[in-house]
N, C-alpha and C positions, 0 to 999 in steps of 0.2 A: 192445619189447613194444608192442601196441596199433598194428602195423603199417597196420592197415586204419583207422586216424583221423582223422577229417574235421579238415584243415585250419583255424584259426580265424580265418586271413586273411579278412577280412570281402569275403564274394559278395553280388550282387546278391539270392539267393533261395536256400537248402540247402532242398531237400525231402527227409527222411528217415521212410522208411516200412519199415523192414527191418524183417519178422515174425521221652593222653587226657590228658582227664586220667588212660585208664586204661597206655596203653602211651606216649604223650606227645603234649605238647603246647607248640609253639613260636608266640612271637610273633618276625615277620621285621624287626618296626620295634618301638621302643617305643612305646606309646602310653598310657601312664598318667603321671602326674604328685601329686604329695601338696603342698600349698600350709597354712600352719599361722599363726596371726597369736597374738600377747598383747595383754594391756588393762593398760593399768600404773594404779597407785589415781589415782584424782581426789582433789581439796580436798574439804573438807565444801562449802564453797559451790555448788561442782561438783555433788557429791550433792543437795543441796537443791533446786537447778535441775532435777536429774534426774528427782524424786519428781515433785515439781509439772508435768513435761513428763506425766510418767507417767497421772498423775493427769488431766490436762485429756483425755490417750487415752484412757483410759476409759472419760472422760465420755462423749468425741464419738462411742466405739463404742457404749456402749450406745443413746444417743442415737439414733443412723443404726441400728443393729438395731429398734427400735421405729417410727423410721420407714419401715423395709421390713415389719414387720409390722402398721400400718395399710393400705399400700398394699398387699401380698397378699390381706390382708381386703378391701378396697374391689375388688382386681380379681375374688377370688368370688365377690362380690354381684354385679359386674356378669354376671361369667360366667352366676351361677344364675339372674339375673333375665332374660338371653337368654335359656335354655334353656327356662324356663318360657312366655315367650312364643311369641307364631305365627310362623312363619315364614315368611317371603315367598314368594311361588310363584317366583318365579323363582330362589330360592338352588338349587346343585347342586354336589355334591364337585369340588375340584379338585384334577388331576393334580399330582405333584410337578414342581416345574417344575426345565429343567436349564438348569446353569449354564457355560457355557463356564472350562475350564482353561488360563490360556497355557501354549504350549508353553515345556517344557525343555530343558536342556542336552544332547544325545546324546551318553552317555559308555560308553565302551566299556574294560573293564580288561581287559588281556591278562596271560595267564600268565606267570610268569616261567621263567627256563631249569629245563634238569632237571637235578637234583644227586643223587646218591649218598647213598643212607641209610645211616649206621653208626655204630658204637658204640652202638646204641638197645637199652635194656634195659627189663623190665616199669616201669612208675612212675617212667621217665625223661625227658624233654624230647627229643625227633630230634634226632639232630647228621646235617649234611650234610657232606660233602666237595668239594673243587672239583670241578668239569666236567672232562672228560678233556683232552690238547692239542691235539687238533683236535676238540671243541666248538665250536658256535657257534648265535648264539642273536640272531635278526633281525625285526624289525618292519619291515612290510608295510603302509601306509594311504595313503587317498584321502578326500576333502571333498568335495563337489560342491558347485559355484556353483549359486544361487536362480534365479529367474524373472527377477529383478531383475540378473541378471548377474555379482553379488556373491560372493567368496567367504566364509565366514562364519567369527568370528573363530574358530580352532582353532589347539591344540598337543597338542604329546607329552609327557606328564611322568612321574617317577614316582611310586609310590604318594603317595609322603608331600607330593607337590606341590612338586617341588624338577622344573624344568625341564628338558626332554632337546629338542626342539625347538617351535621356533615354525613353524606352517603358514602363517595367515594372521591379520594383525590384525583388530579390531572394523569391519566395514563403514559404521557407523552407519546412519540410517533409508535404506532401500531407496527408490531413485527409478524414477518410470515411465519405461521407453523405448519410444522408436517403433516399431520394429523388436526382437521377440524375439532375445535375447543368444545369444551361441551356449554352448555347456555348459561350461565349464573346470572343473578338478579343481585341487584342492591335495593335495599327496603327498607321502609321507614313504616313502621307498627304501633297502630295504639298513639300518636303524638298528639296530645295536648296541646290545644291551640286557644287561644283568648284577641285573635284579631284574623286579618284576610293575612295568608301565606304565602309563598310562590315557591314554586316546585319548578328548577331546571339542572338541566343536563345538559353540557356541552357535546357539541359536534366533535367527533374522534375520524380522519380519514377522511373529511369532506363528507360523511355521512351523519345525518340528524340522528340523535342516539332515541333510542323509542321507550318512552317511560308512561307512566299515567298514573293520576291519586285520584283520591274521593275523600271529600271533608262529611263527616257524616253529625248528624245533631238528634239528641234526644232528650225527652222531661218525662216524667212520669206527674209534674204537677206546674200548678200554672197556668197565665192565660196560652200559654204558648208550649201546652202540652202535645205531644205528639212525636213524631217523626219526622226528619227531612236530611235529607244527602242530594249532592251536587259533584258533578265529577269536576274537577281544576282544569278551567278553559284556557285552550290557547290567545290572546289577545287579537281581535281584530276592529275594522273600521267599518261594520256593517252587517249587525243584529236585528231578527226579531224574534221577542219575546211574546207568545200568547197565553193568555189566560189567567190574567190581574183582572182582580176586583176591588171596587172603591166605593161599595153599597155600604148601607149602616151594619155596623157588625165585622165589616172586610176590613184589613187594614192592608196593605201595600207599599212597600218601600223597595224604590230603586236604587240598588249600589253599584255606581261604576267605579271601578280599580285600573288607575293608568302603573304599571312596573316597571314601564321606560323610562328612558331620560329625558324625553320631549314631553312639553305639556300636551294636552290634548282638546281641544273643544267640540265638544259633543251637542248634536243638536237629535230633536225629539220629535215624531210625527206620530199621532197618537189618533188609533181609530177603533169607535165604541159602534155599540147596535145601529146606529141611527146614524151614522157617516163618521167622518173626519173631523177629529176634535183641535180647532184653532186656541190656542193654549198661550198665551203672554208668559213668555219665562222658559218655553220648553226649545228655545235656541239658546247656543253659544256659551252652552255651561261648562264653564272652567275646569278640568281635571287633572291638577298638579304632579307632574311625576313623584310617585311614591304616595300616593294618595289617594283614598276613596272617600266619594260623592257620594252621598244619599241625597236621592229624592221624595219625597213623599208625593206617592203618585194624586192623591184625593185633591191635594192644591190647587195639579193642573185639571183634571180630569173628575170630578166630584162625580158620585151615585152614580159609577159605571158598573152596571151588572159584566159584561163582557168587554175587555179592552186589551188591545193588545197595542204593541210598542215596537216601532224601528227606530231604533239608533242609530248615529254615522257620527265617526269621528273623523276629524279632521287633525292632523297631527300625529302624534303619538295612537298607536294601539290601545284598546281599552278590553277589559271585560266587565260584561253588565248580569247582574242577578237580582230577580226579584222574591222580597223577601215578604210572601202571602201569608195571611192568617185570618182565623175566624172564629168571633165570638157572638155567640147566640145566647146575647143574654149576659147571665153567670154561667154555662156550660161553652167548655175549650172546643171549637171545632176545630182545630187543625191548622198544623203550619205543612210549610213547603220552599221550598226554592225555585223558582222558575227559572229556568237557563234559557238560551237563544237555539232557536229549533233551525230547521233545513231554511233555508232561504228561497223566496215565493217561486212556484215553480208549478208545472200541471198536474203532478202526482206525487204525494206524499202519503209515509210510512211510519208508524207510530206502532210498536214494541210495548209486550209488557202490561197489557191491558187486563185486570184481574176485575172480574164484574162480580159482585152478591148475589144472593138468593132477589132474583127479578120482584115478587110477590111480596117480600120484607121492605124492599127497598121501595116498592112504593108508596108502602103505606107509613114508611117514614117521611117520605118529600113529601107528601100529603099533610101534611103539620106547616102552620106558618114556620117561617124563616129555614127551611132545609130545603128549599127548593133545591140546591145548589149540592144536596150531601149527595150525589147521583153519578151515574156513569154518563159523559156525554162527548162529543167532538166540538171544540172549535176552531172555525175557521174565518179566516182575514184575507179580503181580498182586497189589496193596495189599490188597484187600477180601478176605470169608467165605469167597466162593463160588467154585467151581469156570468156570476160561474154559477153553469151546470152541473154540480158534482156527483159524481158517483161511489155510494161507502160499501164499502165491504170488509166483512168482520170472519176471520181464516180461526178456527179453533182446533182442537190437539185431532179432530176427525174427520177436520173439512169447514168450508165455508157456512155459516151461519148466516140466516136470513133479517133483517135489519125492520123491524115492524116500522111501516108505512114505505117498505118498498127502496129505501135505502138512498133516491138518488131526489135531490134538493138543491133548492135555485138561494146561493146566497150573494146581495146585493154588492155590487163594486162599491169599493171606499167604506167599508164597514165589516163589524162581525158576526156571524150568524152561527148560533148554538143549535148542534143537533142532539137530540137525548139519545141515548141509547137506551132506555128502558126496555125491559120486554124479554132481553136477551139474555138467554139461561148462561148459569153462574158459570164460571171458568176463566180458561185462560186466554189471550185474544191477541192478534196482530189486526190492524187497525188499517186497512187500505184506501182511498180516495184519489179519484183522479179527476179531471176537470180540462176544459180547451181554454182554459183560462189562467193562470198563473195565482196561486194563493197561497198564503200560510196556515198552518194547522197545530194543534194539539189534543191530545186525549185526557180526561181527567177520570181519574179512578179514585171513590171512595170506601172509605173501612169504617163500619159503628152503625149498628140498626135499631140501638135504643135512645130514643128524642134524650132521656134526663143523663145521659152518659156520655164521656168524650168520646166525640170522633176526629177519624182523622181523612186528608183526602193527600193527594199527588197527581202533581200533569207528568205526562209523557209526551216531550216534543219531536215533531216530525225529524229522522235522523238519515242520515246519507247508506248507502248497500256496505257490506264488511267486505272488507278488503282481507290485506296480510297482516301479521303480527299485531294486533289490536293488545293494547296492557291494559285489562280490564281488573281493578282494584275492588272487595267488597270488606267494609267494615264489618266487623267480628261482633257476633253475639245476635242472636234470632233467628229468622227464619230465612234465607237467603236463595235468592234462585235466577239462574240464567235462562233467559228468555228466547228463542229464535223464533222468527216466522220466516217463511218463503212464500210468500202471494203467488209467486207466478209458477214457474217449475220447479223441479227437485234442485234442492243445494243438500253442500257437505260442509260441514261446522267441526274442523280441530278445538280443540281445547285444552289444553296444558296448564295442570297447575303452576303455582306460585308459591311455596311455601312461608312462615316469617324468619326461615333460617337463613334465607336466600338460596334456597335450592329451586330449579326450575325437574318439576317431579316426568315419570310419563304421560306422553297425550293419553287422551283417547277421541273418539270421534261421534258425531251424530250424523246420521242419512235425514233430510226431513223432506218428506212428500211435499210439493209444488199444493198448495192451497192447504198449509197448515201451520201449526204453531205447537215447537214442542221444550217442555219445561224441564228442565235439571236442576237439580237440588243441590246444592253447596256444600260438602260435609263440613265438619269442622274439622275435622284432622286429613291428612292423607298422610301417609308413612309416619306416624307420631306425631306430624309437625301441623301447626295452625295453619290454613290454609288463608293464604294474603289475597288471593286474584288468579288471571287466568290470562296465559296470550291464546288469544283467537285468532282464530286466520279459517276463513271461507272460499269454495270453490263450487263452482255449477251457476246456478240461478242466482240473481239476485236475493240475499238476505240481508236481515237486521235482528240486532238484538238491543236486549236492555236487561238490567239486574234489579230484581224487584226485591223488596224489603218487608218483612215482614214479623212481627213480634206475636209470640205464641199468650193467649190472652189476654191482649191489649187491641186497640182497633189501630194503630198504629202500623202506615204503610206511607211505604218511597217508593224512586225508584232514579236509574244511574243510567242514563243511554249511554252506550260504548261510545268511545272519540274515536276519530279517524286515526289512522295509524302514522307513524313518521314519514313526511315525507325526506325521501332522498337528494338527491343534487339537484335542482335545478336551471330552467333555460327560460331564457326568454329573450325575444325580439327585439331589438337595436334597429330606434330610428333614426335615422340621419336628417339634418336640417335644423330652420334654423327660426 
């Protein structure tokens, strides 16, 4: 497949202008503890001492309460007695002034494998099962060396901080060179994982050091045959995940992963076709640092064709993934990983859209229970009101026309599927805008015979590329970087990665303003295995995604690029009280 793919052999220049707690809920680690102490009797003497300690405390609190409330009083006399007076002509308000944050650690938690849900009954804990025996379940990351030449110190561990590799030790203070360093990478290949990991790198120079993985999962048998990769998210307090299902056949489990040291409690707003789903149990779920949370979404949320999920944590950072699957019948239809897409907003961007022969694929959804094996968009609209949306679908030659006209009224507080049928096979950037603010995702499927596995993947709406993006792809199949440009002409660097940790030469792509164009991934470049890629964009708004694909299997993924590291940060100081 994808016969016509631009090579990623780095060229001097590509120019490319082609127009629950209710159904259960599991903790994966412990992370609680009960600690209890006694006081055995003291002497009288002992007591006496006690009183008289007691006693002298009292003294000295009341004491120091009185002397803060003299000095309150004295400070609003003086307050009153400014305010009363004139004021200088040159007094004038001042701005809040901001304070610089040093950078932190960039820590990236990757999902763990996918396991088999069963035995789960209403008001029960998930029980998982192993991975089938040809599971496998592989971490993908790179470091990138500083200005300074330096790699900066990073490892691989698991959740609970129990070591899986070392990348690079602490460089200590960053020295000036004469000559700018050349770029080296630290890398982590091929690692074997049997739980959620976390991939960081410390800050070198008050600068965030810029790295990125991908946990990547495959079976060749099983109900949980398929494909699935998920790129290792930074942790935050404010997700949404689109495109869970909780119909018969779907199965759905939510894992959040707290890797801080604060606990975290996570609450759940869950909206299906038909509005806002009020759910007992989807507030104030527990996430113990060093710990993952499974939910099983069907407890709260039972027989939801389309459902999508915002999280907010409270406390500690979390990252949340959902872990999709479907079985029709005795035949595997597909796993997946759902990550948290762009956050509700009027226009979103959805990468990496690989659609079938339109004519096969119909007359496969044309069979019960495949409704769902299809190309389609959906979107979530949190808010009251009614989104206008407008889709538009950008191919390697230009915009493509969307049968029924493209533009669709979907209801506030719920989520509305739009098919994409119709639309000739290839490759596709995924546009929608709206005066409304809403979430989105794309879902692309692989497999056009009913008694044969298939497989599917969403593509969640992603933010424009910026600079140095560490875009990681696991080894072995059919691998391809994705761009689109919706609106006008961008330029897409791309720089290998190798697994020797060499960073090889760029090369570059030109992509025309209303297209989307595809490069192929080699496996080697200069003899060495190719690990990933920094990206870095300029011109128009772009996005990308790494789509995944296995040469005779129906087996497909796909990896939206993260944002890049952010640098030093500022922020705002307010005063008061």
């Amino acid at each position: 497949m994808h016969k016509d793919g631009n090579d990623a052999v780095p060229q001097p220049h590509e120019d490319v202008n082609s127009a629950t707690d209710v159904t259960g809920v599991q903790d994966a680690a412990d992370g609680s503890g009960a600690a209890g102490a006694t006081a055995n009797a003291a002497p009288a003497a002992g007591s006496l001492k006690s009183l008289n300690a007691r006693a002298l405390s009292v003294r000295g609190t009341v004491a120091g309460m009185a002397s803060a409330v003299i000095i309150v009083a004295a400070a609003g006399s003086l307050v009153a007695a400014a305010s009363m007076g004139p004021q200088s002509a040159g007094s004038r308000p001042l701005e809040a002034p901001l304070a610089a944050v040093p950078a932190g650690s960039n820590v990236g938690i990757c999902p763990g494998p996918a396991r088999l849900l069963e035995g789960t009954a209403v008001g029960t804990d998930p029980q998982f099962s192993p991975e089938s025996a040809t599971a496998k379940s592989l971490v993908n990351a790179a470091v990138l060396s500083t200005n300074s030449g330096a790699l900066p110190g990073s490892r691989l561990a698991e959740l609970n901080g129990n070591p899986l590799t070392e990348i690079a030790k602490d460089p200590g203070s960053p020295t000036a060179s004469a000559a700018p360093p050349a770029l080296l990478a630290g890398v982590v290949s091929q690692r074997i994982v049997d739980s959620v990991s976390v991939l960081s790198a410390d800050a070198v120079g008050n600068q965030q050091a810029t790295a990125g993985a991908v946990m990547s999962y495959t079976a060749t048998d099983g109900d949980l045959q398929g494909s699935a990769a998920a790129g290792c998210q930074q942790p935050a307090n404010d997700m949404w995940l689109v495109g869970a299902n909780t119909s018969l056949g779907r199965t759905a489990v939510l894992n959040l992963s707290n890797a801080s040291s604060t606990p975290a409690t996570v609450s759940l707003e869950l909206y299906g076709a038909q509005g806002q789903i009020q759910a007992p149990g989807s507030r104030g779920l527990l996430v113990a640092p060093g710990t993952t949370r499974s939910i099983v979404l069907a407890g709260l949320a039972p027989d939801q064709e389309k459902l999508s999920i915002h999280a907010r944590s409270a406390g500690g950072p979390v990252t949340a993934v959902i872990q999709q699957s479907v079985l029709r019948g005795l035949t595997p239809g597909g796993v997946d990983f759902i990550v948290p897409g762009a956050a509700p907003a009027t226009r979103q961007v959805m990468s990496g859209l690989d659609i079938q022969d339109p004519a096969s694929a119909k007359a496969l959804t044309a069979k019960q229970g495949f409704a769902d094996a299809s190309a389609a968009l959906q979107i979530a609209v949190p808010g009251p009101a009614d989104a206008v949306v407008e889709i538009k679908l950008y191919g390697r030659d230009g915009q493509k026309a969307l049968p029924g006209g493209g533009v669709v009224t979907a209801k506030g507080g719920s989520v509305t599927e739009v098919s994409l049928a119709g639309v000739p096979a290839g490759q596709y950037t995924v546009a929608a805008s709206s005066d409304v603010s809403f979430a989105a995702a794309a879902r692309l499927a692989r497999g056009l015979k009913s008694d044969s596995a298939t497989d599917f993947a969403w593509s969640a709406a992603s933010a424009r590329l910026g600079s140095q993006h560490v875009v990681t792809v696991p080894r072995g199949g059919e691998r391809y970087l994705v761009f689109g440009a919706p609106g006008d002409r961008a330029k897409i660097t791309y720089t290998p990665v190798t697994a020797d940790g060499k960073v090889r030469a760029a090369a570059t792509a030109d992509i025309a303003g209303g297209t989307t164009t595809v490069i192929k991934v080699p496996a080697e470049v200069d003899g060495a295995e190719v690990l990933g890629y920094v990206v870095s964009a300029s011109g128009d708004a772009a996005y990308g995604t790494v789509l995944l694909e296995e040469n005779g299997r129906a087996d497909v993924a796909t990896v939206a690029v993260a944002p890049g590291a952010a640098g030093q940060e500022q922020v705002a100081v307010k005063l008061g009280y």
